[in-house]
N, CA, C and O atoms as a GROMACS GRO file, in nm:
protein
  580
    1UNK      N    1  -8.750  -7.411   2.464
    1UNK     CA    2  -8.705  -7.274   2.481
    1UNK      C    3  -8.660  -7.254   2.625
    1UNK      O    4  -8.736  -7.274   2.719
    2UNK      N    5  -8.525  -7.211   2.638
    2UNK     CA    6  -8.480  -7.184   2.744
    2UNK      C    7  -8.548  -7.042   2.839
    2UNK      O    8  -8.538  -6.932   2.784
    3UNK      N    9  -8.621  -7.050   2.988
    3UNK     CA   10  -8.694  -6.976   3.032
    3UNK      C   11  -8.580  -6.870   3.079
    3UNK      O   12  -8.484  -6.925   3.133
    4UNK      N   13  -8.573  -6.750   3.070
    4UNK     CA   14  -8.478  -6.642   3.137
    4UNK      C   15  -8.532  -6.554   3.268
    4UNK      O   16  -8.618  -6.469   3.247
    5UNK      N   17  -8.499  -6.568   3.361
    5UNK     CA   18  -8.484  -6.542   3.478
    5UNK      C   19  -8.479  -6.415   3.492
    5UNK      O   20  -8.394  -6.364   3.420
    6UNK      N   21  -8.566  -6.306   3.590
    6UNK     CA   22  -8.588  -6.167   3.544
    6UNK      C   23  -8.489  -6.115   3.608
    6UNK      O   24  -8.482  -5.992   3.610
    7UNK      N   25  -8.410  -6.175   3.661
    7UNK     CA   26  -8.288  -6.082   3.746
    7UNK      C   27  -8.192  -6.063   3.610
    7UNK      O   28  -8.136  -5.956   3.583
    8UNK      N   29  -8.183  -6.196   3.520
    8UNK     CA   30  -8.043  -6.227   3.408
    8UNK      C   31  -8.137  -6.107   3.301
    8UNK      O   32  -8.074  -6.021   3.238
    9UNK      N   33  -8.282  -6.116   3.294
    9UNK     CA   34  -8.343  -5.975   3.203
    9UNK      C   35  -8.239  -5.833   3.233
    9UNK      O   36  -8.142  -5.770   3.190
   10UNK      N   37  -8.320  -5.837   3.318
   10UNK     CA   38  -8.240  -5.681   3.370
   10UNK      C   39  -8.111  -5.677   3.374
   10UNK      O   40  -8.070  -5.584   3.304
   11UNK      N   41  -8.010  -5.748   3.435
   11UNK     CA   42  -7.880  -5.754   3.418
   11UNK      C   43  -7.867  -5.722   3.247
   11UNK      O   44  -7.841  -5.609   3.206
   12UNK      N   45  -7.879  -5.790   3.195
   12UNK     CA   46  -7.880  -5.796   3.002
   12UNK      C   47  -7.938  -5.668   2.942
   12UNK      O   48  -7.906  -5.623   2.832
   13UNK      N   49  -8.019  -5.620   3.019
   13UNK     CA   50  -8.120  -5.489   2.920
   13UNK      C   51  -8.003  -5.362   2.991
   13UNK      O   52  -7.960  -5.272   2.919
   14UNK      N   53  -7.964  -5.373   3.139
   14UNK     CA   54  -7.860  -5.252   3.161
   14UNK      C   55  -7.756  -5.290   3.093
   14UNK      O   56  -7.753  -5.202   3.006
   15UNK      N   57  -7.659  -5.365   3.068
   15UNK     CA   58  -7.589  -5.398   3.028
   15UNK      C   59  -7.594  -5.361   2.861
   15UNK      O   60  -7.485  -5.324   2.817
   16UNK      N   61  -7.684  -5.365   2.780
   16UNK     CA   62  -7.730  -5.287   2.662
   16UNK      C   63  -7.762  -5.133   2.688
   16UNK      O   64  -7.744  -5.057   2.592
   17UNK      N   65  -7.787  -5.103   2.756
   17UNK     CA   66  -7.839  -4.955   2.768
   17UNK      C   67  -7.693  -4.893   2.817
   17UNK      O   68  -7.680  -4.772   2.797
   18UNK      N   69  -7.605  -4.949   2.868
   18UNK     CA   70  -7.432  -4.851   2.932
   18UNK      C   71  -7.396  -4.920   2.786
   18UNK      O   72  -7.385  -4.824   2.711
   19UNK      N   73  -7.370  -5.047   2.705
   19UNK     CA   74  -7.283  -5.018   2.612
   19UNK      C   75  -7.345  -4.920   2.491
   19UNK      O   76  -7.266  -4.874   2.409
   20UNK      N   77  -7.498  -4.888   2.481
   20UNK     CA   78  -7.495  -4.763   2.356
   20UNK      C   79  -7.479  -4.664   2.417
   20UNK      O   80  -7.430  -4.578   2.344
   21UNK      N   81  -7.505  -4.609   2.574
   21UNK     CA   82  -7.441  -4.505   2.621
   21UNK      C   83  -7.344  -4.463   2.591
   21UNK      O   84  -7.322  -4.351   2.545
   22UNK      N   85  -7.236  -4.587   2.624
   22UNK     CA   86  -7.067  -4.559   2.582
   22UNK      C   87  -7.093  -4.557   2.433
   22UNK      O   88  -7.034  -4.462   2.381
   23UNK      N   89  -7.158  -4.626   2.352
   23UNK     CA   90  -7.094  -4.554   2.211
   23UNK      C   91  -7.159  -4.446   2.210
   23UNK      O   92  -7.072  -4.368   2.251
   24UNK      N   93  -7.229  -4.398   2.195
   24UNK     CA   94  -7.299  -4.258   2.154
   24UNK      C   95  -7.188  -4.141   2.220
   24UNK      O   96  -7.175  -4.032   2.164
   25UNK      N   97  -7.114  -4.173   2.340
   25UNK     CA   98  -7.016  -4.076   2.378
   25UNK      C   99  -6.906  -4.088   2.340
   25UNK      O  100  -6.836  -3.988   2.328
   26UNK      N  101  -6.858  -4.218   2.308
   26UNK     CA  102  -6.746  -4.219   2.199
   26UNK      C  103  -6.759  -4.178   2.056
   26UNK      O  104  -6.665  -4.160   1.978
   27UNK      N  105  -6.890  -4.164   2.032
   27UNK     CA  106  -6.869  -4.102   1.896
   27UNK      C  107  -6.897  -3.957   1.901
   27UNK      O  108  -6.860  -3.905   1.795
   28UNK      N  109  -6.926  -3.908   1.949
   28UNK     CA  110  -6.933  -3.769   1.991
   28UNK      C  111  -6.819  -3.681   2.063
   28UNK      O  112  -6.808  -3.559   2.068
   29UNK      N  113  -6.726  -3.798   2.124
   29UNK     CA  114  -6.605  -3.735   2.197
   29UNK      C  115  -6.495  -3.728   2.023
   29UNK      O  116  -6.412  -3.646   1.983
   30UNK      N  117  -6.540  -3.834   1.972
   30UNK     CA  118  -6.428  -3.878   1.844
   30UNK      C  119  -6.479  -3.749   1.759
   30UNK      O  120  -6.391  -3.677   1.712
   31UNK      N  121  -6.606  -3.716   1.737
   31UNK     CA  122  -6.609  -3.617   1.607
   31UNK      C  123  -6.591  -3.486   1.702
   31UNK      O  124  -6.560  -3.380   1.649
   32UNK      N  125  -6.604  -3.491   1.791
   32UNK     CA  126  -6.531  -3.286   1.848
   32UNK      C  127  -6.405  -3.328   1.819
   32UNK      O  128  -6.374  -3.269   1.716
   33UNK      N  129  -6.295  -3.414   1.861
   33UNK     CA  130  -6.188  -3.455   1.842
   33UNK      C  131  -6.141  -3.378   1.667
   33UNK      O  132  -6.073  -3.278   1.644
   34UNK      N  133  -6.202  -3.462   1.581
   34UNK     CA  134  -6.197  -3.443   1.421
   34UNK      C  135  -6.213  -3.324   1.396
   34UNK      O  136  -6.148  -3.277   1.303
   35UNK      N  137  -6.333  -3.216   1.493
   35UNK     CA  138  -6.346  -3.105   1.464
   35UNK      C  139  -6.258  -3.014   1.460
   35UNK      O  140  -6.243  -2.919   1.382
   36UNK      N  141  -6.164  -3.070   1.603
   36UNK     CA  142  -6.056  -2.946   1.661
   36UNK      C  143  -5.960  -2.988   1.557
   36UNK      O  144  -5.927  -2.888   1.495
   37UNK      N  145  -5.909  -3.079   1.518
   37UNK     CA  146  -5.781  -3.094   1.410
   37UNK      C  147  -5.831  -3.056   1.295
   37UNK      O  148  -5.755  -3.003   1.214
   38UNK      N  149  -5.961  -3.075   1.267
   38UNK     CA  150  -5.974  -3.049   1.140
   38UNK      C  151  -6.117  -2.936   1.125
   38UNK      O  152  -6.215  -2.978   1.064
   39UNK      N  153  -6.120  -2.798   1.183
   39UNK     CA  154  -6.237  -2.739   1.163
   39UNK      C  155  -6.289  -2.709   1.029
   39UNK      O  156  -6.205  -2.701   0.940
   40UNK      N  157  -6.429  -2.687   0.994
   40UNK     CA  158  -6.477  -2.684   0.882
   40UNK      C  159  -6.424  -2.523   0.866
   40UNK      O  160  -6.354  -2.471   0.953
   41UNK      N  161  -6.470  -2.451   0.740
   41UNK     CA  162  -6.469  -2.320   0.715
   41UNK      C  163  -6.627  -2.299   0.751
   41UNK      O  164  -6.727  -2.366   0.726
   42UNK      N  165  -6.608  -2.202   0.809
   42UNK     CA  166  -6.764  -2.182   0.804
   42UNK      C  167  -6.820  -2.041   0.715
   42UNK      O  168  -6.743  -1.947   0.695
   43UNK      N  169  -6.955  -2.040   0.669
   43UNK     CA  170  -7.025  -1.996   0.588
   43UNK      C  171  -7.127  -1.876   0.686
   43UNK      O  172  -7.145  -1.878   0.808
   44UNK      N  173  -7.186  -1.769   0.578
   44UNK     CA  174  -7.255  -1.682   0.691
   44UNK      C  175  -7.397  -1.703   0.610
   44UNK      O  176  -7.510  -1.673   0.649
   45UNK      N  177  -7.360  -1.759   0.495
   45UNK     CA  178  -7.532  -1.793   0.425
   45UNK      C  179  -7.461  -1.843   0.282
   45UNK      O  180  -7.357  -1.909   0.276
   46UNK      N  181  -7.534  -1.798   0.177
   46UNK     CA  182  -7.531  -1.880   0.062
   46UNK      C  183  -7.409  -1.745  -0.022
   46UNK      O  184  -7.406  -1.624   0.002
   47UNK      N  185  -7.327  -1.820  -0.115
   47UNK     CA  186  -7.237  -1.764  -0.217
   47UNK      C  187  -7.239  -1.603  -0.191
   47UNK      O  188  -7.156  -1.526  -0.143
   48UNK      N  189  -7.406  -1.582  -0.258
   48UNK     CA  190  -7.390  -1.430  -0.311
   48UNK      C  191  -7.308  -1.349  -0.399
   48UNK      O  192  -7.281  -1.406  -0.505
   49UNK      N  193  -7.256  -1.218  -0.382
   49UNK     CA  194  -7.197  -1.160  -0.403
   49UNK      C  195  -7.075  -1.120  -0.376
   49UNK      O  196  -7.059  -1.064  -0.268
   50UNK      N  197  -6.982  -1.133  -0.447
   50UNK     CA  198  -6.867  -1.108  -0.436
   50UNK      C  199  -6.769  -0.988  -0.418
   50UNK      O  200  -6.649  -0.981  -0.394
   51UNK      N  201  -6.854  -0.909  -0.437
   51UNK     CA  202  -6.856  -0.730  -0.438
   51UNK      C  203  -6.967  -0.675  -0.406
   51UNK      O  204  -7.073  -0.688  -0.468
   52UNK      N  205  -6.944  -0.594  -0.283
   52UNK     CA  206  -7.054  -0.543  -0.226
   52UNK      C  207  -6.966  -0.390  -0.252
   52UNK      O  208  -6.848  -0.376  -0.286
   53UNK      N  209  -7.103  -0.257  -0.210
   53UNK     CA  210  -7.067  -0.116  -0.200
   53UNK      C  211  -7.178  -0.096  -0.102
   53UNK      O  212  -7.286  -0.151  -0.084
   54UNK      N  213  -7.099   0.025  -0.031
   54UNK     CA  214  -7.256   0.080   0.054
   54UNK      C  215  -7.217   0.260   0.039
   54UNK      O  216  -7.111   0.292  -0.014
   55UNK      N  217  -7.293   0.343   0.080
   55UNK     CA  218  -7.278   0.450   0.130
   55UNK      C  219  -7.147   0.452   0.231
   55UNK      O  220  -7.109   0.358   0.300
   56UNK      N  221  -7.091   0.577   0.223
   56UNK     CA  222  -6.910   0.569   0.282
   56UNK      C  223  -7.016   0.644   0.454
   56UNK      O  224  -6.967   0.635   0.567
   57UNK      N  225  -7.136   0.699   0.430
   57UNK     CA  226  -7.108   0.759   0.547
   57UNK      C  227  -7.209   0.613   0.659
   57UNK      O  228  -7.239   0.621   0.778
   58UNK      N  229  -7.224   0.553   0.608
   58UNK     CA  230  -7.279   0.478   0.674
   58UNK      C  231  -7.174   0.385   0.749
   58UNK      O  232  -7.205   0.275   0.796
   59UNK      N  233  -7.045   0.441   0.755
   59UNK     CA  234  -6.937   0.349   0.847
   59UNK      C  235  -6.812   0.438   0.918
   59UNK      O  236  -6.693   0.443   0.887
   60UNK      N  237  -6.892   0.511   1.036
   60UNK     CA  238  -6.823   0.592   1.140
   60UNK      C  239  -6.666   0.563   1.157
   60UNK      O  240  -6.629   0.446   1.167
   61UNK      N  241  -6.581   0.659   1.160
   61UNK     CA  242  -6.448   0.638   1.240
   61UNK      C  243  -6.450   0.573   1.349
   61UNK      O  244  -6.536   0.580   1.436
   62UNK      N  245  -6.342   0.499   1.348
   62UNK     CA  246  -6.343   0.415   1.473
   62UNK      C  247  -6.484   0.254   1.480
   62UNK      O  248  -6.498   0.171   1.570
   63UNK      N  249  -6.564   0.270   1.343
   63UNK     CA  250  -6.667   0.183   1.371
   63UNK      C  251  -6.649   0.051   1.235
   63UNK      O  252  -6.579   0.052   1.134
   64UNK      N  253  -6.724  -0.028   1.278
   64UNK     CA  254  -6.705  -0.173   1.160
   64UNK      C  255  -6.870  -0.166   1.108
   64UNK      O  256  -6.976  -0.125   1.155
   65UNK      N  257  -6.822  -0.233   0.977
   65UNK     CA  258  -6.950  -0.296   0.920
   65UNK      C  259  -6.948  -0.402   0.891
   65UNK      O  260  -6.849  -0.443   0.831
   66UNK      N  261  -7.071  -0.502   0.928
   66UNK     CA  262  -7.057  -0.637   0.899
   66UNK      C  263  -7.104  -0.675   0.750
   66UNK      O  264  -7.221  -0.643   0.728
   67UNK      N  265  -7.042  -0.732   0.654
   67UNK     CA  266  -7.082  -0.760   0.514
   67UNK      C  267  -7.062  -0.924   0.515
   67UNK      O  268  -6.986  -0.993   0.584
   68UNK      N  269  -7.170  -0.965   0.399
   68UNK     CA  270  -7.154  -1.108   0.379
   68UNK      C  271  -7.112  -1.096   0.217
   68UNK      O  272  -7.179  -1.055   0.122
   69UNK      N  273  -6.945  -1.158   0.226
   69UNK     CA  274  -6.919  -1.161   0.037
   69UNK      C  275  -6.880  -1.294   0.022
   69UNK      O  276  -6.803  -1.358   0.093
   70UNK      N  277  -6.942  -1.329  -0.078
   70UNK     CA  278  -6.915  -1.486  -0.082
   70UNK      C  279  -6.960  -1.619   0.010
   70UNK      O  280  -6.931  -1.739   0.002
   71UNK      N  281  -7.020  -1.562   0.077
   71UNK     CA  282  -7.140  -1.610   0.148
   71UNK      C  283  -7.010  -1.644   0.290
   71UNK      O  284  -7.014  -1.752   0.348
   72UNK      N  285  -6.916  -1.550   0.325
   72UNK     CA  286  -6.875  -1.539   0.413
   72UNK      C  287  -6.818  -1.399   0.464
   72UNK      O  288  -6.778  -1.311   0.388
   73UNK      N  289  -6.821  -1.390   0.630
   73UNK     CA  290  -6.851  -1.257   0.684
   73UNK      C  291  -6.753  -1.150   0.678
   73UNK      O  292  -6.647  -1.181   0.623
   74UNK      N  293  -6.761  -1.054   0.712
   74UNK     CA  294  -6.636  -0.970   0.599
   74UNK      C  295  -6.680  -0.854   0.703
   74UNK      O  296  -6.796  -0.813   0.710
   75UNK      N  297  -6.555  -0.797   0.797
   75UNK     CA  298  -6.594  -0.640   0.888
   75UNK      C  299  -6.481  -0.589   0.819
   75UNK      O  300  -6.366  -0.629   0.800
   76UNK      N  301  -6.575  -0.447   0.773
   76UNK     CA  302  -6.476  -0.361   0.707
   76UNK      C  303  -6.472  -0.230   0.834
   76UNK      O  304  -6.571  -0.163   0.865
   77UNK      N  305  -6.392  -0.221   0.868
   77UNK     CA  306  -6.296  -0.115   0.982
   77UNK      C  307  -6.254   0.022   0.929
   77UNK      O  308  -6.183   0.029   0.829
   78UNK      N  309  -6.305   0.156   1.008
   78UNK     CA  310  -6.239   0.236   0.953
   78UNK      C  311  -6.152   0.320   1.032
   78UNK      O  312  -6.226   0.388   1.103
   79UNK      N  313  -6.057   0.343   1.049
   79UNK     CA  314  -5.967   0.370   1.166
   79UNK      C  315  -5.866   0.478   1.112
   79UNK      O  316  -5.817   0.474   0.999
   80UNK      N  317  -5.846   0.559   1.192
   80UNK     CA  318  -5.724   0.738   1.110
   80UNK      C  319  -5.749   0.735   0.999
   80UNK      O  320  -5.652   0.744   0.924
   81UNK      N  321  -5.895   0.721   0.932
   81UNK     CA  322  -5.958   0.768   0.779
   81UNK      C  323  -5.855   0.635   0.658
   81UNK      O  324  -5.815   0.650   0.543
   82UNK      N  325  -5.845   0.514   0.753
   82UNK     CA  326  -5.801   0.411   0.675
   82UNK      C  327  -5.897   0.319   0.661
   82UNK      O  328  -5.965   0.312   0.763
   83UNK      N  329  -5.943   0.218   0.543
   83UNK     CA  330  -5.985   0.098   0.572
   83UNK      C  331  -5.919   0.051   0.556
   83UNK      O  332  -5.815   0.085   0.498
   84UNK      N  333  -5.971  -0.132   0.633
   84UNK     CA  334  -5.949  -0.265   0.669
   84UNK      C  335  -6.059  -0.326   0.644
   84UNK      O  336  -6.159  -0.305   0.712
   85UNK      N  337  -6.057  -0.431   0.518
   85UNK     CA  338  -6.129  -0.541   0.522
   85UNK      C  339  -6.088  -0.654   0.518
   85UNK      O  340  -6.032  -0.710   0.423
   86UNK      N  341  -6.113  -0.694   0.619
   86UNK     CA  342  -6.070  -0.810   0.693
   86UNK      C  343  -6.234  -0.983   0.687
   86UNK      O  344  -6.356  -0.963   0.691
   87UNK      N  345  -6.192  -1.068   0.681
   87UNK     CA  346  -6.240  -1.217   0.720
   87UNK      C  347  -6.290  -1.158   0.874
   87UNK      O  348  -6.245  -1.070   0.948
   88UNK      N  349  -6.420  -1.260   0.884
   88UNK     CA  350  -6.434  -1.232   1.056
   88UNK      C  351  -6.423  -1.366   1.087
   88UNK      O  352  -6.474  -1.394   1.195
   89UNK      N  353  -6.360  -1.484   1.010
   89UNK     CA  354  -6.363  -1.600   1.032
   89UNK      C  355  -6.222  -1.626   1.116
   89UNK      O  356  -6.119  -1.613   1.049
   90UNK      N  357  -6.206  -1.670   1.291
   90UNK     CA  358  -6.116  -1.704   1.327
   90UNK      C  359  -6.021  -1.815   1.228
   90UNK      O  360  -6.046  -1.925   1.178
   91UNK      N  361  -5.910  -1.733   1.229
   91UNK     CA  362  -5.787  -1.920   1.120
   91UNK      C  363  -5.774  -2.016   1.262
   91UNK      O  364  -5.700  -2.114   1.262
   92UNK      N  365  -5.833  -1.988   1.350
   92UNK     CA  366  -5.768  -2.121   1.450
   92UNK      C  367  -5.898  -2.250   1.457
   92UNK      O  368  -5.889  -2.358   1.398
   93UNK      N  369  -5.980  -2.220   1.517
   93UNK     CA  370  -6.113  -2.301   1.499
   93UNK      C  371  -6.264  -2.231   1.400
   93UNK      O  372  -6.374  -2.288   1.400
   94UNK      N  373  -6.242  -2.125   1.336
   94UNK     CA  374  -6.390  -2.076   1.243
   94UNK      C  375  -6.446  -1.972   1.301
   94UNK      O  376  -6.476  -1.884   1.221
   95UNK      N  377  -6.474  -1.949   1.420
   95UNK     CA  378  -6.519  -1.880   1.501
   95UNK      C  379  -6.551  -1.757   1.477
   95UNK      O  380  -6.449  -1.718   1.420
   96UNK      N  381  -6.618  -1.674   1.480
   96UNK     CA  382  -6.647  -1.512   1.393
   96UNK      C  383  -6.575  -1.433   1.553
   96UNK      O  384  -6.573  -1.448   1.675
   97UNK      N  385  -6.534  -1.361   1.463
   97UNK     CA  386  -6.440  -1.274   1.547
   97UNK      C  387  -6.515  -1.171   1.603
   97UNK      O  388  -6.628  -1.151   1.558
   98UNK      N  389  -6.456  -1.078   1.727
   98UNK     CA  390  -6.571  -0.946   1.739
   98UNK      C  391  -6.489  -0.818   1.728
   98UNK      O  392  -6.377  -0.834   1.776
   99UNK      N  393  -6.512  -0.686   1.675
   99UNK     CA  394  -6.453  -0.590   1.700
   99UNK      C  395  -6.445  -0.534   1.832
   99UNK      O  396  -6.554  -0.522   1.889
  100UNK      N  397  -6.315  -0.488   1.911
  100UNK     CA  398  -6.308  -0.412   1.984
  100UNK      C  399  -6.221  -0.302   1.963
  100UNK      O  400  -6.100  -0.315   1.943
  101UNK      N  401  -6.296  -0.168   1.969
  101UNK     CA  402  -6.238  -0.050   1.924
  101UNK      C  403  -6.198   0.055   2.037
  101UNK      O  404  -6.186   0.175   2.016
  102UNK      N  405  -6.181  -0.002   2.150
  102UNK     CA  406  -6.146   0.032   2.262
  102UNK      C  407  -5.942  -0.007   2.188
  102UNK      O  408  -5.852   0.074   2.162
  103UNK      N  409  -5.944  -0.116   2.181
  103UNK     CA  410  -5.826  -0.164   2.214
  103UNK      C  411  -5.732  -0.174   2.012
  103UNK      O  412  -5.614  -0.185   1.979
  104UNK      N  413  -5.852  -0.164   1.937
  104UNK     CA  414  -5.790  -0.162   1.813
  104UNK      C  415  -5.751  -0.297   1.782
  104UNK      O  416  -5.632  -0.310   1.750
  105UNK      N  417  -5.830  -0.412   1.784
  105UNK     CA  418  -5.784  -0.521   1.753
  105UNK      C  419  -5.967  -0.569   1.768
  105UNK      O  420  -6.071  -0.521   1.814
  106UNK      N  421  -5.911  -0.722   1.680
  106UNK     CA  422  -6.018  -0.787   1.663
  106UNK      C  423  -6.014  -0.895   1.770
  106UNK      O  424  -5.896  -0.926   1.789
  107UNK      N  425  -6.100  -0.968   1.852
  107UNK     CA  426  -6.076  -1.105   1.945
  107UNK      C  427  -6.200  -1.223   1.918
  107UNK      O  428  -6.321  -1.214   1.898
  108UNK      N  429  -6.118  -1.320   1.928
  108UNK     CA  430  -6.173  -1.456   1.872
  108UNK      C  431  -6.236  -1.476   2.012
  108UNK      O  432  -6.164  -1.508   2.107
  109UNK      N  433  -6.352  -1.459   2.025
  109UNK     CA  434  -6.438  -1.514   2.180
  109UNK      C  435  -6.418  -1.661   2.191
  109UNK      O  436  -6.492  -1.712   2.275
  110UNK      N  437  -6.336  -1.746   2.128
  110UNK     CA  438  -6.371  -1.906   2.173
  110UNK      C  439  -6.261  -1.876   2.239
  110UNK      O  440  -6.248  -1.856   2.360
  111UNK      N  441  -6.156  -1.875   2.129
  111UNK     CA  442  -6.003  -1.909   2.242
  111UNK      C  443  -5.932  -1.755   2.258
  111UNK      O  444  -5.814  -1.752   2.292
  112UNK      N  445  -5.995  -1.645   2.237
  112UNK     CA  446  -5.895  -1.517   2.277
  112UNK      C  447  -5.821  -1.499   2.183
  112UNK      O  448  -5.727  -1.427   2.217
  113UNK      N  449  -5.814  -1.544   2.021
  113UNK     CA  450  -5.705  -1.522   1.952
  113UNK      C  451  -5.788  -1.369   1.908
  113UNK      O  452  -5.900  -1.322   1.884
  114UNK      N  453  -5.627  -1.330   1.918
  114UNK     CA  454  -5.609  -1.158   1.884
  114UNK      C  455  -5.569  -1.109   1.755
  114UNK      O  456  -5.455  -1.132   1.717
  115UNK      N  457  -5.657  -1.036   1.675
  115UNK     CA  458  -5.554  -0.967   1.576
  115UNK      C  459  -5.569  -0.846   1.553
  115UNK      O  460  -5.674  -0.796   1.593
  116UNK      N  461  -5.434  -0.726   1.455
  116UNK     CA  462  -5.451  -0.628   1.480
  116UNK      C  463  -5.564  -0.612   1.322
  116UNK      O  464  -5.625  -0.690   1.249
  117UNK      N  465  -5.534  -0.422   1.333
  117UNK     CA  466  -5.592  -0.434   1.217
  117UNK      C  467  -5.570  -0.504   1.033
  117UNK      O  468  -5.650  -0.534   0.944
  118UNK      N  469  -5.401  -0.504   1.046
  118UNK     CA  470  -5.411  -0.615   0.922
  118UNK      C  471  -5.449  -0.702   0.896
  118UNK      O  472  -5.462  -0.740   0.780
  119UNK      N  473  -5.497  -0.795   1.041
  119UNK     CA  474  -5.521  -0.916   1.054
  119UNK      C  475  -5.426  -0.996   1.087
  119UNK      O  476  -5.450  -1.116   1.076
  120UNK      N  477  -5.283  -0.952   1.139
  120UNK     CA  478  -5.184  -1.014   1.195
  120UNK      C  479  -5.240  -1.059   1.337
  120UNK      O  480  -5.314  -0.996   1.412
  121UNK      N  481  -5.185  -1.184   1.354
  121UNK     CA  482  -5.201  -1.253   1.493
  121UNK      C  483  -5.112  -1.194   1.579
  121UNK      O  484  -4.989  -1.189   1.568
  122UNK      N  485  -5.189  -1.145   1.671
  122UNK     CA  486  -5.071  -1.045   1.817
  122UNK      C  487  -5.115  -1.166   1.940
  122UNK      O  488  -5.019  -1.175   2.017
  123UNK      N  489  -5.163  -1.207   1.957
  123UNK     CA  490  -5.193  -1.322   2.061
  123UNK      C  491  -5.294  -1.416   2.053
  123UNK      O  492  -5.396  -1.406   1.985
  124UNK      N  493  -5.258  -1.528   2.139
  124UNK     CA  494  -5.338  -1.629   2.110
  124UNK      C  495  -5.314  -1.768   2.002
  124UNK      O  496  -5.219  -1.767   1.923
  125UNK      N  497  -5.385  -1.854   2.007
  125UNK     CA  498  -5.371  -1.989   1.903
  125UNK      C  499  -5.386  -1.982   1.773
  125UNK      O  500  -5.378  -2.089   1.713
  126UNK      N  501  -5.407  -1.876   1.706
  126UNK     CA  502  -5.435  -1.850   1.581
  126UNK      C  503  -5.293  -1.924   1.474
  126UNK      O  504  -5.172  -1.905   1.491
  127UNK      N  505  -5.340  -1.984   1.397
  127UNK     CA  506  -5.181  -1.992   1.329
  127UNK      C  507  -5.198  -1.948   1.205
  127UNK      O  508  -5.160  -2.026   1.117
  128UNK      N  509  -5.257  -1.820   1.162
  128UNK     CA  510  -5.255  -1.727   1.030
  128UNK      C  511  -5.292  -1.620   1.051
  128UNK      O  512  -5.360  -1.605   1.153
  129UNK      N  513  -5.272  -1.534   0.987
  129UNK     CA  514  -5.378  -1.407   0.980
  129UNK      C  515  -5.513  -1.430   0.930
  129UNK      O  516  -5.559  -1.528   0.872
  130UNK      N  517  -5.576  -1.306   0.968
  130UNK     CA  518  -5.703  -1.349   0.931
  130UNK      C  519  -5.735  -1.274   0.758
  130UNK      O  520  -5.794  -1.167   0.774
  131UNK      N  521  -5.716  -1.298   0.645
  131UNK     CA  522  -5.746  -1.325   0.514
  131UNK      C  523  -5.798  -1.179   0.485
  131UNK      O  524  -5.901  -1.153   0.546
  132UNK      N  525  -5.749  -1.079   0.406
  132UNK     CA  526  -5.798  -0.970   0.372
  132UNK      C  527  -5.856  -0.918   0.233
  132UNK      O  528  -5.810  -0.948   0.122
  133UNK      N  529  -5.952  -0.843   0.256
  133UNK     CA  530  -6.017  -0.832   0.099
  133UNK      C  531  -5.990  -0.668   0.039
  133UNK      O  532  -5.958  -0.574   0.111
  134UNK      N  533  -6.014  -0.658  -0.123
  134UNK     CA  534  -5.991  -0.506  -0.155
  134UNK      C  535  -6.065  -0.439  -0.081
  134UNK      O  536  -6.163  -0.495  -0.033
  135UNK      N  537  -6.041  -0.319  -0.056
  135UNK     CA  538  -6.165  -0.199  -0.034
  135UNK      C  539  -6.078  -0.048  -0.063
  135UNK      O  540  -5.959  -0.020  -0.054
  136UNK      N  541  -6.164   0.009  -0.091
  136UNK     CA  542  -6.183   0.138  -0.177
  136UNK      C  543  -6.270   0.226  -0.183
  136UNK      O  544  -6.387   0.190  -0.177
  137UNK      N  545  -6.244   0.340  -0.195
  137UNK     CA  546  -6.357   0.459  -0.219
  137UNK      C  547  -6.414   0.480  -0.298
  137UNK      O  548  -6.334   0.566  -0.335
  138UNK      N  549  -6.511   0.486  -0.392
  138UNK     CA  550  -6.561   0.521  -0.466
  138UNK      C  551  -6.638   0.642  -0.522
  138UNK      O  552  -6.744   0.600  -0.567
  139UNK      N  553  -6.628   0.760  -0.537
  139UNK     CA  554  -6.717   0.842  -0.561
  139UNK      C  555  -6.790   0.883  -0.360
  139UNK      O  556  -6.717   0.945  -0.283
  140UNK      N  557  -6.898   0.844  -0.326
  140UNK     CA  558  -6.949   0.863  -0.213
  140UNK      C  559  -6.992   0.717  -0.155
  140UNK      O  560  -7.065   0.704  -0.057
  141UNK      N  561  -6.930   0.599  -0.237
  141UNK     CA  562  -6.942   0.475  -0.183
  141UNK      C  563  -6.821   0.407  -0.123
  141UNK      O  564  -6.709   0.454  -0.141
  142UNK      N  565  -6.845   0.282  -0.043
  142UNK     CA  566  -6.711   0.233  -0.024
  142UNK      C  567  -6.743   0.062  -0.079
  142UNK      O  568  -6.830   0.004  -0.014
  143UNK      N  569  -6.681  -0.013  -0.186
  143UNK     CA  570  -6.654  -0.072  -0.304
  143UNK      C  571  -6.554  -0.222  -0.189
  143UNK      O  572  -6.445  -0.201  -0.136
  144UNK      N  573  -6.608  -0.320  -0.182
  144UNK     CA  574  -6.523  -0.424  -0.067
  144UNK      C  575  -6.585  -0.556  -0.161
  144UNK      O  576  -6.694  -0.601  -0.196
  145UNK      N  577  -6.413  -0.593  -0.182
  145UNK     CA  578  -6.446  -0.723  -0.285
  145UNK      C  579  -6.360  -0.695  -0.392
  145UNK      O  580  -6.356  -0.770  -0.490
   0.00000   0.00000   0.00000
């Protein structure tokens, strides 16, 4: 048995420890890579319901409600006694969008993508609108789905 020399040890054990370094960061640089070309849809919990209703006064002028239909997130907007139900799922990377009712538009906090209330893209990387659902009045409810 050939005796190994503790300098050629150590040389050999760093030399193992930088090449799984480098892979573990090449595979981690490769799947954000996969992520950005290819983002998942993302989910806000399980299926559920596909039609939700709530009380109409429980959603102020000028204010949003956050709903989960289909086990994805759904702000219904009510603005000059109109609704908007809108996806809060950014179309550019997934991202849940936030209301700002200062400015009347929705903004994607990752990359700034902007939309108005149809869900048309007014700025930013977005390359769709953001996906709109029925909504309606009902009696003293409001009916989204």
């Amino acid at each position: 048995m050939e005796e190994v020399s503790r300098r050629n040890f150590l040389t050999t054990a760093i030399n193992v420890l930088i090449g799984i370094w480098a892979a573990c960061a090449a595979g981690l640089s490769g799947f954000a890579g996969i992520r950005y070309i290819w983002p998942t849809e993302k989910t806000a919990g399980p299926p559920g319901e596909d039609k939700v209703s709530f009380p109409a006064a429980d959603l102020p002028e000028g204010g949003m409600k956050k709903l989960v239909i289909g086990g994805k997130p759904v702000g219904i907007i009510k603005s000059n006694e109109t609704l908007y139900a809108l996806s809060l799922i950014c179309t550019h990377l997934g991202c849940i969008v936030n209301w700002h009712p200062e400015q009347n538009r929705l903004v994607c906090p990752c990359h700034a993508g902007t939309y108005d209330l149809n869900g048309t893209v007014v700025a930013g990387p977005p390359p769709r609108p953001l996906p709109s659902y029925d909504v309606k009045i009902t009696g003293d409810k409001i009916v989204v789905g």
